[in-house]
N, C-alpha and C positions, 0 to 999 in steps of 0.2 A: 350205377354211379361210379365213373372212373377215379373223379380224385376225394381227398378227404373232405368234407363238408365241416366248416368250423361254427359252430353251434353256439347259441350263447341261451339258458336256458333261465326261464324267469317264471318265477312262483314262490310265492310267502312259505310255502311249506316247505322245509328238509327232507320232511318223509318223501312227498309228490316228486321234489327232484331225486332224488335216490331212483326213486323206482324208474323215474323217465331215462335215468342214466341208462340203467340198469335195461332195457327194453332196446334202447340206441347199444349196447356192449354185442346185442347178436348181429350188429353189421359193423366193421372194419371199418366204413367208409365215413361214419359220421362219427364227429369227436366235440363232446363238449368241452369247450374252451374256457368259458365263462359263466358265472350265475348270479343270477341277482333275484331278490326278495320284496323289492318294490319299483316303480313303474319310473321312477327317478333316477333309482339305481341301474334300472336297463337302460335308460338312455345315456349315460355314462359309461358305461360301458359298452355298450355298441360302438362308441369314437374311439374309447381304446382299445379294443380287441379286434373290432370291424370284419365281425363273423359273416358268415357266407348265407346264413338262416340264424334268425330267432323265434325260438319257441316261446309263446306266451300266455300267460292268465290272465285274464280277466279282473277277475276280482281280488285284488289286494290293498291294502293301506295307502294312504296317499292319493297320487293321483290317479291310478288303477291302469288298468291293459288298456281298454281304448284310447286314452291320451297319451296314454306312452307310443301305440301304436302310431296316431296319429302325429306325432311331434317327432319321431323316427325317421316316418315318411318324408315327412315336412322340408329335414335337412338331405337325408336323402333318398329319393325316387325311388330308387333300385335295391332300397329295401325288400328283404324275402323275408315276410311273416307269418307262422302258422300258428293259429291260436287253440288253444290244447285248455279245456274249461269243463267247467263242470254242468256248465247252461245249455241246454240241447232247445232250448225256444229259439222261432224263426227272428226274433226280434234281434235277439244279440246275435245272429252270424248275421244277418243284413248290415245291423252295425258295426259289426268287425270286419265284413270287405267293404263299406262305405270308409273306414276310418282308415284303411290303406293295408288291410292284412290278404294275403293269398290264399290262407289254406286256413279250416275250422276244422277241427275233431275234438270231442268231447273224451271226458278221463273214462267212460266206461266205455269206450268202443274195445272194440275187438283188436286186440296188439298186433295183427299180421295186416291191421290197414295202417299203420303207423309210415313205414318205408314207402308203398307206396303213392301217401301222402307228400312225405318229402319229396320224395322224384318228380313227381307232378311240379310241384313249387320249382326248384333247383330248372328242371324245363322250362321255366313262363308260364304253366299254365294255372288254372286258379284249383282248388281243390276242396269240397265239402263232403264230410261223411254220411256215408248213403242214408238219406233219408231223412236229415235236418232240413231237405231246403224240395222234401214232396210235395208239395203244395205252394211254390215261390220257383222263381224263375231264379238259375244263376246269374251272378251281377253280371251287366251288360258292359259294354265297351263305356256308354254313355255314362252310368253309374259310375266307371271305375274314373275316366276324369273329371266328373263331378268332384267325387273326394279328394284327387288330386287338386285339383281347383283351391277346393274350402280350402285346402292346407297353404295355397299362397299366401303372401306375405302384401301387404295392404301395393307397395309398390308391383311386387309381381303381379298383379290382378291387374294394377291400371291400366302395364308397358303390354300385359296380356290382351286386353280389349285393343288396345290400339294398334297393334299389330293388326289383330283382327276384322279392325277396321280398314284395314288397308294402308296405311302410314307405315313410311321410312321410318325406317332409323334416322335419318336426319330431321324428321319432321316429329318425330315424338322427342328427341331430344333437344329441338326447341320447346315446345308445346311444356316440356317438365323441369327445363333447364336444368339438366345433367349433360354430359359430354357426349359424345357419339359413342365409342369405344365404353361407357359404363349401359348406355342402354344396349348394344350389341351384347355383352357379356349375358346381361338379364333375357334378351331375347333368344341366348343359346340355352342358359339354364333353362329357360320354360318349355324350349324343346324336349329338351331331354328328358325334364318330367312327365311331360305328354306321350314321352317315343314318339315324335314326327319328325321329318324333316323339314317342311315348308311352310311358310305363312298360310297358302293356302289350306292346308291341314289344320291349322289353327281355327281359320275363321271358320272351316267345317263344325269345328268342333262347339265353337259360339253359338253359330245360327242352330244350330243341333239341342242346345240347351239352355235357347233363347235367353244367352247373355249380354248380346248385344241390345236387347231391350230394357234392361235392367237398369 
């Protein structure tokens, strides 16, 4: 990892962040920036600090890791999250890369898969600790925009489908009576949540998870 990784670390405990600091202090490249103690508080602070990765729990007060997770994603796509918990069941790492997170490892792994974890993520790719997901397939492309999906916003779902169906921009902004230029904005936002560039990529993704039937 060439440049510094700005971190924002999130868990109810003082002790758990200590020690995580302390674990990221044997590489240079990663710096925690930011902490927070409930799943409210990392989402506020994710918009002001707008670290590079967040580290996250699970289970805390409030609204908890997943919905933070998810409500992260929601605003933005290119969120890098690796969930750092205490849960090693296949149930919650399904649900924390469904709910838009990259990387899972649990607080008793082995400290030298820590870094390698992050690099994995900071690359794009997705990251579980060996052995939480032996018996379960790594999330698929399909899963990962599914939960992108969920995370639309009732508008982006609609202008979503009707792309998909084939319609202009001229023709869904009749059909919703908004302007041309507000459904263009919402049809680039949706791209970029997805990573595609074309309509056609879209509707792939529809028929794929038979949304256009729904």
């Amino acid at each position: 990892m060439s440049n510094t990784i700005k971190t924002l670390l999130v868990d109810d405990h003082a002790v758990v962040r200590a020690g995580f600091r302390m674990l990221l202090s044997f590489s240079g490249d990663v710096e925690v920036v930011a902490e927070a103690e409930r799943g409210e508080q990392a989402i506020q602070r994710y918009h002001e600090y707008k670290p590079d990765l967040v580290v996250m729990d699970l289970s805390m007060p409030g609204i908890g890791g997943l919905e933070a997770i998810r409500r992260i994603v929601a605003r933005d796509a290119d969120a890098r999250i690796l969930v750092y918990s205490i849960y090693h069941e296949q149930v919650y790492v399904r649900r924390a890369f469904e709910a838009g997170a990259q990387g899972y490892i649990t607080k008793n792994m082995a400290p030298n898969l820590l870094l390698p974890a992050i690099e994995s993520i900071m690359q794009g790719k997705s990251y579980a600790e060996p052995g939480l997901l032996t018996h379960a397939e790594e999330p698929s492309a399909d899963a990962q925009y599914q939960a992108q999906i969920n995370a639309f916003s009732p508008r982006e779902f609609d202008i979503f489908r009707l792309l998909a169906q084939g319609l202009t921009v001229s023709k869904i902004s009749a059909h919703l009576c908004l302007g041309n230029k507000t459904i263009a904005n919402y049809a680039t936002q949706i791209k970029k949540k997805l990573h595609v560039q074309t309509t056609t990529e879209l509707a792939h993704i529809a028929v794929n998870l038979n949304i256009l039937n729904k």
